[in-house]
N, C-alpha and C positions, 0 to 999 in steps of 0.2 A: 629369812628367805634370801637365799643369794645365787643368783643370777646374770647374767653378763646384763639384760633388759633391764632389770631392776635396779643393776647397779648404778648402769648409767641414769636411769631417772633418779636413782637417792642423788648421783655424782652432780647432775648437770645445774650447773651456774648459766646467768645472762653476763657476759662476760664484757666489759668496757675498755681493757687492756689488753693488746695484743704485742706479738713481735713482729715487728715489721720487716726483721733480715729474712722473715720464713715464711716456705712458699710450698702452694699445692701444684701438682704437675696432672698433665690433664689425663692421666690413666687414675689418679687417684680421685679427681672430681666426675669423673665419667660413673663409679665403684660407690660414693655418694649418692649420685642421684638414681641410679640404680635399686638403693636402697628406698629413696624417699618414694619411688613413683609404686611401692608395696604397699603402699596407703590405701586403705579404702577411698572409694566415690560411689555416687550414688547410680545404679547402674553400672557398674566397673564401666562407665565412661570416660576416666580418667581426665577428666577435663583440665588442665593444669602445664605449664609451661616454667623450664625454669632459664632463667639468663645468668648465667656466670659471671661477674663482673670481676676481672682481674688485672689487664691490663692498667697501668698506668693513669692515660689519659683517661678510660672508661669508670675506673674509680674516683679521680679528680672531678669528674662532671656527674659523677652520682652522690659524693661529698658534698657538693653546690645543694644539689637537689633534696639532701640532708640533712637540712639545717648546720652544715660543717661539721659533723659530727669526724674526730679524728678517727673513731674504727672503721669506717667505711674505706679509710685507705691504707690502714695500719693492719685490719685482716687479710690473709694471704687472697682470700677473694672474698665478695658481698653477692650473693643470690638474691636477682631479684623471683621473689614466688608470686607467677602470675597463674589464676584463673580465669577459666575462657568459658563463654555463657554455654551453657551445655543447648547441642540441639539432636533429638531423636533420630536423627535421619543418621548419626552417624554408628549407629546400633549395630548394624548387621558386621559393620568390620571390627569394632570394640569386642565384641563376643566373636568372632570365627575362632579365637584361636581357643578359646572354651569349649566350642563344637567340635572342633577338629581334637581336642584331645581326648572328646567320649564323654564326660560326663555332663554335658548341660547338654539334653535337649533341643536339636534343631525348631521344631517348633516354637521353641521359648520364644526365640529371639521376638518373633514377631508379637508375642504378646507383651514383653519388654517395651518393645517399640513404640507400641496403641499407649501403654500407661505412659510414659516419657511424654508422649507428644501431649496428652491429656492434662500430665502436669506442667508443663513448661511452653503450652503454644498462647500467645495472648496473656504471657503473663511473666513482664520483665523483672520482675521484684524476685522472684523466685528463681530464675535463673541466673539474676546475680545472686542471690544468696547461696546458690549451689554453687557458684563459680569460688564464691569466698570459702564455703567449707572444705569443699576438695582440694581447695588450694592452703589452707588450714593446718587439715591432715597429714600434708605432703613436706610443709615446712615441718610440722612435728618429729614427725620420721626422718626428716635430713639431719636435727640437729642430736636426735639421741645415736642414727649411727654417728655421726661425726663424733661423740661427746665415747662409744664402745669403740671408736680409732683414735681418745689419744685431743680429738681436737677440741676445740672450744668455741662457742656462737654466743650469741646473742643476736634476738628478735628484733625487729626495727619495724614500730606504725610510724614514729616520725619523721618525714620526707613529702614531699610535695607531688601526688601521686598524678595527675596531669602534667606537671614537668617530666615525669619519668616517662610516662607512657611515650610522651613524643621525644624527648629525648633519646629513649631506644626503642623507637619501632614499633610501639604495639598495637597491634590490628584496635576496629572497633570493639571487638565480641570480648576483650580481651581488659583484667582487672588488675591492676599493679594490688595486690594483697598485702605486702609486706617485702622488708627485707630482711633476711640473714646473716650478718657478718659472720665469719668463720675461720681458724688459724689458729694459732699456737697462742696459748696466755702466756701472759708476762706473769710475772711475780707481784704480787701486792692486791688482785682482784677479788670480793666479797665474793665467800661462799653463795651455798644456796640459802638464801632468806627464808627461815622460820615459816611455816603455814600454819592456817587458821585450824583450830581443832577438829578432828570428823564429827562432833554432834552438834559442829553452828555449820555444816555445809551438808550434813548425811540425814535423810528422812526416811526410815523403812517401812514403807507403804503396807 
């Protein structure tokens, strides 16, 4: 099977080496997240935020917050991928442009609305858990287009996720998920690592 989609997931490495002379310009990181935000969510709420870390200083002080990890400042930028607690009330605008295009059901909305609020009122676990999976999704889809243009990532749980939040701003509702490093690899970086066979992870029900 060969496909632009498939290639890049046969292609994509978690990459620890980058170049540091090369850089993304913001028509090109605008055209990424573009692509990421085609992620599902649950209720195309989109709940999900992403912070560009490019700058200099703003990478030196998410490095800190990194454990000093050197790709944080060696990638042309590091995404932070934040998820935001989903709340139903924000239904009616999430879906207009679904209604306005003719195929979903003006009445939907509002039954969207009753289930949302049913499953997420009085019940914080769940609403971050939905914060973390849409936010998930959205890092997945950034690094396979990045990986179909050419770039290189690598995923980052380790970082100090309350240092980050206040360090850049982020509301209450709002989950520092992960970071993204992103940019150009260097020469010398481990492929993608071997996976486990399909019949010690595949059960056909």
């Amino acid at each position: 099977m060969n496909h632009a989609l498939t290639d890049a997931i046969a292609q994509r490495n978690s990459v620890n080496a980058f170049d540091p002379a090369r850089e993304l310009d913001d028509d090109r990181i605008h055209t990424l997240i573009s692509w990421a935000t085609r992620a599902p969510s649950a209720f195309n709420l989109q709940n999900w935020r992403f912070i560009a870390v490019r700058s200099r200083e703003g990478r030196r002080r998410l490095r800190e917050l990194a454990w000093n990890q050197p790709k944080v400042t060696d990638a042309a930028v590091t995404f932070i991928v934040v998820g935001v607690l989903p709340q139903a009330s924000w239904m009616a605008d999430r879906l207009r442009p679904s209604v306005e295009a003719g195929f979903m059901p003006a009445g939907m909305v509002q039954a969207w609305e009753s289930a949302a609020s049913q499953l997420y009122a009085d019940s914080p676990q769940t609403q971050r858990d939905e914060a973390v999976r849409s936010a998930t999704f959205g890092a997945s889809t950034l690094m396979l287009a990045g990986q179909a243009q050419g770039l290189a990532a690598s995923p980052m749980t380790g970082f100090d996720p309350a240092g980050v939040a206040a360090a850049f701003g982020l509301a209450q509702d709002e989950v520092p998920v992960m970071l993204v490093a992103m940019g150009y690899a260097k020469e010398g970086n481990w492929p993608q690592k071997p996976r486990r066979p399909i019949l010690d992870v595949l059960e056909l029900a």
